[in-house]
C-alpha positions as CSV (number, residue, x, y, z in Angstrom):
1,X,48.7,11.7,-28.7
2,X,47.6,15.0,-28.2
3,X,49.2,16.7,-31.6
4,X,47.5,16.6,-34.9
5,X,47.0,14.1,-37.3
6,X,50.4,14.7,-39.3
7,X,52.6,14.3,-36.3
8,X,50.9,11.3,-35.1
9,X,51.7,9.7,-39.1
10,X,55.2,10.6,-38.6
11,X,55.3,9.1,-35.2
12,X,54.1,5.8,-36.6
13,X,56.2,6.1,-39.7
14,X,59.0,6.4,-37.2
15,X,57.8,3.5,-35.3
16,X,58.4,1.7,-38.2
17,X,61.6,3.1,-38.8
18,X,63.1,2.2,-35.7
19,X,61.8,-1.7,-35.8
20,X,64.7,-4.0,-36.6
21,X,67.1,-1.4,-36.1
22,X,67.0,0.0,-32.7
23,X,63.8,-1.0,-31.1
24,X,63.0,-4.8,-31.4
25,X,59.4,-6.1,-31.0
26,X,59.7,-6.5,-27.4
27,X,60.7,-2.8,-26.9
28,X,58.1,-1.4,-28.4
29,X,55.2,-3.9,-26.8
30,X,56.8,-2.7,-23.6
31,X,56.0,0.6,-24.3
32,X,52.4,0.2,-25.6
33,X,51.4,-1.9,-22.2
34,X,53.2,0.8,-20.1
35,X,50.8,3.5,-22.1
36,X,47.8,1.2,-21.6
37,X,48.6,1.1,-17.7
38,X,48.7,4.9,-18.0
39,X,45.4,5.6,-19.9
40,X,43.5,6.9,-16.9
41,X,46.1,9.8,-16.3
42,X,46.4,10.1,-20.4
43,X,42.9,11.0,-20.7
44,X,42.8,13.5,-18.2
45,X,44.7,15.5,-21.0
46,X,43.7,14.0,-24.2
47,X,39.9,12.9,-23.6
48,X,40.5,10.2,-26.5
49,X,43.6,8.9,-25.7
50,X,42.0,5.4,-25.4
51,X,40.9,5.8,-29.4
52,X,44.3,7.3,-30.5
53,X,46.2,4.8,-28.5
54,X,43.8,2.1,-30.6
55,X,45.1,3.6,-33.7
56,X,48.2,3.2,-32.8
57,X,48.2,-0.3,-31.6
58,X,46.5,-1.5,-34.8
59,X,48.7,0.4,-37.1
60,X,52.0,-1.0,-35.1
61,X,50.5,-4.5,-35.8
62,X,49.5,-3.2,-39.6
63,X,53.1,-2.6,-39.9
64,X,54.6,-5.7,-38.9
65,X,56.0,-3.8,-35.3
66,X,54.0,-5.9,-32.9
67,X,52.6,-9.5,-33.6
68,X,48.9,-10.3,-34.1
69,X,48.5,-11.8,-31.0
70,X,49.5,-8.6,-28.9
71,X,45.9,-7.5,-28.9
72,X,44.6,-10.3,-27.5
73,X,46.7,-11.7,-24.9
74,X,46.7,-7.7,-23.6
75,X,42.9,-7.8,-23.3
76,X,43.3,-10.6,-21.0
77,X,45.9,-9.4,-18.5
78,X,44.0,-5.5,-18.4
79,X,41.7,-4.1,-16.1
80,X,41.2,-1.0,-16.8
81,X,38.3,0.6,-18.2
82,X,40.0,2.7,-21.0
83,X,42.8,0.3,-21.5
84,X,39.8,-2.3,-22.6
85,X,38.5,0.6,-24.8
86,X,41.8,1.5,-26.8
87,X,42.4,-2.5,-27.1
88,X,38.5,-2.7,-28.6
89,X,39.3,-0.2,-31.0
90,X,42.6,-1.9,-32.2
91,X,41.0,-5.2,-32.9
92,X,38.0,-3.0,-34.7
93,X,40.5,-1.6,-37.1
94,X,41.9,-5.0,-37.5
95,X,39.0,-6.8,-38.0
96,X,37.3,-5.1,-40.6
97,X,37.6,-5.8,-44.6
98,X,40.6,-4.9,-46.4
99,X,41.3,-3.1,-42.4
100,X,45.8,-4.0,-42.6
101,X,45.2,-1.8,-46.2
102,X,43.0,0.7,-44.8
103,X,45.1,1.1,-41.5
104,X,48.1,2.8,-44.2
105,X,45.7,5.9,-43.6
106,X,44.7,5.3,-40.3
107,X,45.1,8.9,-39.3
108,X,43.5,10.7,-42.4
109,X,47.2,11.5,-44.3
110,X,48.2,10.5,-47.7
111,X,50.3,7.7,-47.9
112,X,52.8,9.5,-49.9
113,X,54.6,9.7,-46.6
114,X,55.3,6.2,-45.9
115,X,58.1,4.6,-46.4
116,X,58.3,2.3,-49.7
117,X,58.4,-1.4,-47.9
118,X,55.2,-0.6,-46.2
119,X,53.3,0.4,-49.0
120,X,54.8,-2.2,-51.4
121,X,53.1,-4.6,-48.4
122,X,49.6,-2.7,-48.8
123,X,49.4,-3.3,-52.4
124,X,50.3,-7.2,-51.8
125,X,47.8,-7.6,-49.2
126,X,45.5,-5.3,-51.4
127,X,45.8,-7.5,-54.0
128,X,45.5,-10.5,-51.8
129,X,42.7,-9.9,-50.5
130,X,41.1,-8.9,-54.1
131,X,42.1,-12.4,-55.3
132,X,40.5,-13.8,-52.6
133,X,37.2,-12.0,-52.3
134,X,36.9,-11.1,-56.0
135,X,35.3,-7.7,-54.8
136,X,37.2,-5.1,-57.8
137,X,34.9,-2.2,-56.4
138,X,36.5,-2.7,-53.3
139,X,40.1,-3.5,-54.4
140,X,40.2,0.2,-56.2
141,X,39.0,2.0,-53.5
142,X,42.2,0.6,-51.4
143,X,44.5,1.6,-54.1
144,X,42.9,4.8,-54.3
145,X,42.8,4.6,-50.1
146,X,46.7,5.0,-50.2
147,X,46.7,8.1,-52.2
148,X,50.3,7.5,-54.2
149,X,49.2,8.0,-57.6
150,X,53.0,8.4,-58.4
151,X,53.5,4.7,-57.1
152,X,51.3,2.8,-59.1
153,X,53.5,1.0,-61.1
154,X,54.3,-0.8,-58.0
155,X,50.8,-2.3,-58.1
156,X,51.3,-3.7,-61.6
157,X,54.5,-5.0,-61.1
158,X,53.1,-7.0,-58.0
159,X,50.0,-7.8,-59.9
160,X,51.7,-9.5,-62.6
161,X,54.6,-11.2,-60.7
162,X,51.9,-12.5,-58.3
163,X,49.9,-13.7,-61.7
164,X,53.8,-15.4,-62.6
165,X,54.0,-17.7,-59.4
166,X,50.4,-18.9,-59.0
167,X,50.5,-20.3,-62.7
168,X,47.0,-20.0,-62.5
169,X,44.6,-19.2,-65.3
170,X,41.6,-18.1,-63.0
171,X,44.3,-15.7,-61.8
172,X,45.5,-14.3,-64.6
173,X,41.9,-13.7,-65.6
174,X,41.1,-12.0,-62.4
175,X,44.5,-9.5,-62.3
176,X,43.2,-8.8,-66.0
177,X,40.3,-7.3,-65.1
178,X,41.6,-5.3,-62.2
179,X,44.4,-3.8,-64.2
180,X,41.6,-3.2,-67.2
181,X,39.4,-1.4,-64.9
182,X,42.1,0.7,-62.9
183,X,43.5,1.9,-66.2
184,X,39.6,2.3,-67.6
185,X,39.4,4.5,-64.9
186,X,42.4,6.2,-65.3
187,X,43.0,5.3,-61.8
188,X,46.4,3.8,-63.1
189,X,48.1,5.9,-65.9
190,X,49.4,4.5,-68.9
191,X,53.2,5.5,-68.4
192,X,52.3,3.8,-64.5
193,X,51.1,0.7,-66.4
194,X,54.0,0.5,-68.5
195,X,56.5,1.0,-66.4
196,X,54.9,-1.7,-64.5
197,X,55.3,-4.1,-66.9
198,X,59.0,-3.0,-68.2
199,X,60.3,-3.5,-64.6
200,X,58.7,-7.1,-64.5
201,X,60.4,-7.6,-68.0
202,X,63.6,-6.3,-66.3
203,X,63.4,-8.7,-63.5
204,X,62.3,-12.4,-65.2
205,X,66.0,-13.5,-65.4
206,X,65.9,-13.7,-61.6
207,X,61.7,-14.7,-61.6
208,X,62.2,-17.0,-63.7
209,X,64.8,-18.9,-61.0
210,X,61.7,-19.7,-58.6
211,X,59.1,-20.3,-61.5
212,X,60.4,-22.2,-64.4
213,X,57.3,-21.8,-66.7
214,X,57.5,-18.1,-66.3
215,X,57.9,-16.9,-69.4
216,X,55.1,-19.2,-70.6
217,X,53.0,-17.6,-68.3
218,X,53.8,-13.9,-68.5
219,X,53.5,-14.7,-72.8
220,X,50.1,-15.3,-71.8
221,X,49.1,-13.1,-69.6
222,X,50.6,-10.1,-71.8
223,X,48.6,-11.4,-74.7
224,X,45.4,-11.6,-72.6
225,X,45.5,-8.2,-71.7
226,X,46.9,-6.9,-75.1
227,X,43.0,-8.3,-75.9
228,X,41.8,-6.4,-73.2
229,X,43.5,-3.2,-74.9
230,X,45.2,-1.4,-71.9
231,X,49.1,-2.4,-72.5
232,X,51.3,0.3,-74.8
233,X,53.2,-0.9,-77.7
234,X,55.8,-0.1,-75.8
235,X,54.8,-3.2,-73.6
236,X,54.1,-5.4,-76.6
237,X,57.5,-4.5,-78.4
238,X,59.9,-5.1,-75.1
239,X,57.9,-8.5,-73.9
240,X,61.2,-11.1,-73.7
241,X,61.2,-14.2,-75.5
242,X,60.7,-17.2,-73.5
243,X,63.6,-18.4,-72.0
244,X,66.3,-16.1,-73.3
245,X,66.6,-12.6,-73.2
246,X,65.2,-11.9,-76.5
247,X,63.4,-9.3,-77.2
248,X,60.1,-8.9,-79.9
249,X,61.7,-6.8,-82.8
250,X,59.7,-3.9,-84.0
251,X,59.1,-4.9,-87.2
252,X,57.1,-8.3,-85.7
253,X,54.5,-5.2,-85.7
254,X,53.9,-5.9,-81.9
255,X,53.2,-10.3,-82.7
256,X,54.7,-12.5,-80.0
257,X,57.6,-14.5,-82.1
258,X,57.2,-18.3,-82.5
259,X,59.0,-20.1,-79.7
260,X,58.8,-23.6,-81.9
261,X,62.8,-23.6,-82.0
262,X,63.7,-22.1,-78.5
């Protein structure tokens, strides 16, 4: 608690880590209410242990290493002053909008240095959380939040398989107009975007398994944002036929082939 901010990202990284391999969830809720019990020596050091133990605790829960819950039920069995204070801060950093997305960054390092899982799991919940609020202002500042400019094809690839499953027009719409304005911004690249895309291309085989109007709905989608004028020809060109593992030929000049005999 008392090093810098790099060392106490790698610690939580590490945290992480360890979860499900070595450590289970018991283990390392132990730890944090034996740490809590000690905050009155802690501080004596580290004047805002309380604070950096909060971060800690919220992040751990952030990251799927301690339940929800553990905030709450230790608020009720502490009674210690600073031990109160670090649990306050936890469920602060919790509570606030978009706060399991903005916990990635928690201690003010790029989150270049997490592991792949966990971000993967910010950009879901960031894009959750952006279907459910509809705020886009807020939605790229997340994305941009994480700082892993190299990983952004992970956001489209969620987008658009999370656009697949909910078979919704009101979401496609919605995921249309984030991806426009992310690559409008040049927030998302184009090589990101495609390679968004190809990988989701790659993968409907197996998609298409758990939603069996798939291909109907990523024909659509991919022509809605083809309007919207953000996808490469690249995209257009590779976008598989429904049902089979056809592709569009290059000479269709970039036209979605007529499924009326598939």
């Amino acid at each position: 608690m008392d090093h810098k901010p790099s060392h106490r990202e790698m610690t939580s990284v590490l945290i992480s880590d360890l979860y499900g391999r070595i450590v289970t969830q018991k283990d390392i809720g132990r730890a944090f209410e034996v740490l809590l019990k000690n905050l009155p020596d802690l501080v004596l050091d580290t004047p805002d242990a309380a604070t950096v133990l909060g971060n800690f605790i919220a992040r751990a829960v952030a990251d799927d290493c301690l339940p929800p819950k553990f905030v709450q039920i230790c608020k009720e069995k502490v009674d210690c002053d600073h031990a109160r204070q670090a649990l306050s801060r936890a469920d602060t950093l919790l509570s606030m909008k978009h706060g399991l997305v903005r916990l990635d960054n928690v201690w003010g390092v790029g989150g270049g240095l997490r592991p792949v899982k966990y971000l993967t799991r910010q950009m879901t919940l960031l894009l959750q959380e952006y279907l459910s609020s509809g705020d886009l202002q807020e939605a790229t500042r997340c994305l941009l939040d994480l700082e892993v400019p190299h990983f952004h094809h992970e956001l489209v690839y969620e987008a658009v398989v999370m656009t697949i499953e909910a078979i919704s027009g009101h979401t496609e719409e919605m995921m249309c107009k984030l991806l426009k304005s992310l690559c409008a911004a040049i927030i998302i690249t184009p090589d990101m975007m495609e390679r968004g895309f190809l990988r989701v291309y790659e993968d409907m085989p197996d998609i298409c398994l758990d939603v069996p109007l798939a291909y109907t709905v990523l024909e659509r989608f991919v022509e809605r944002c083809q309007k919207g004028g953000f996808l490469t020809d690249e995209v257009i060109r590779k976008m598989p036929s429904r049902g089979r593992k056809r592709f569009v030929s290059e000479g269709d000049g970039g036209r979605v082939k007529s499924h009326d005999f598939v």
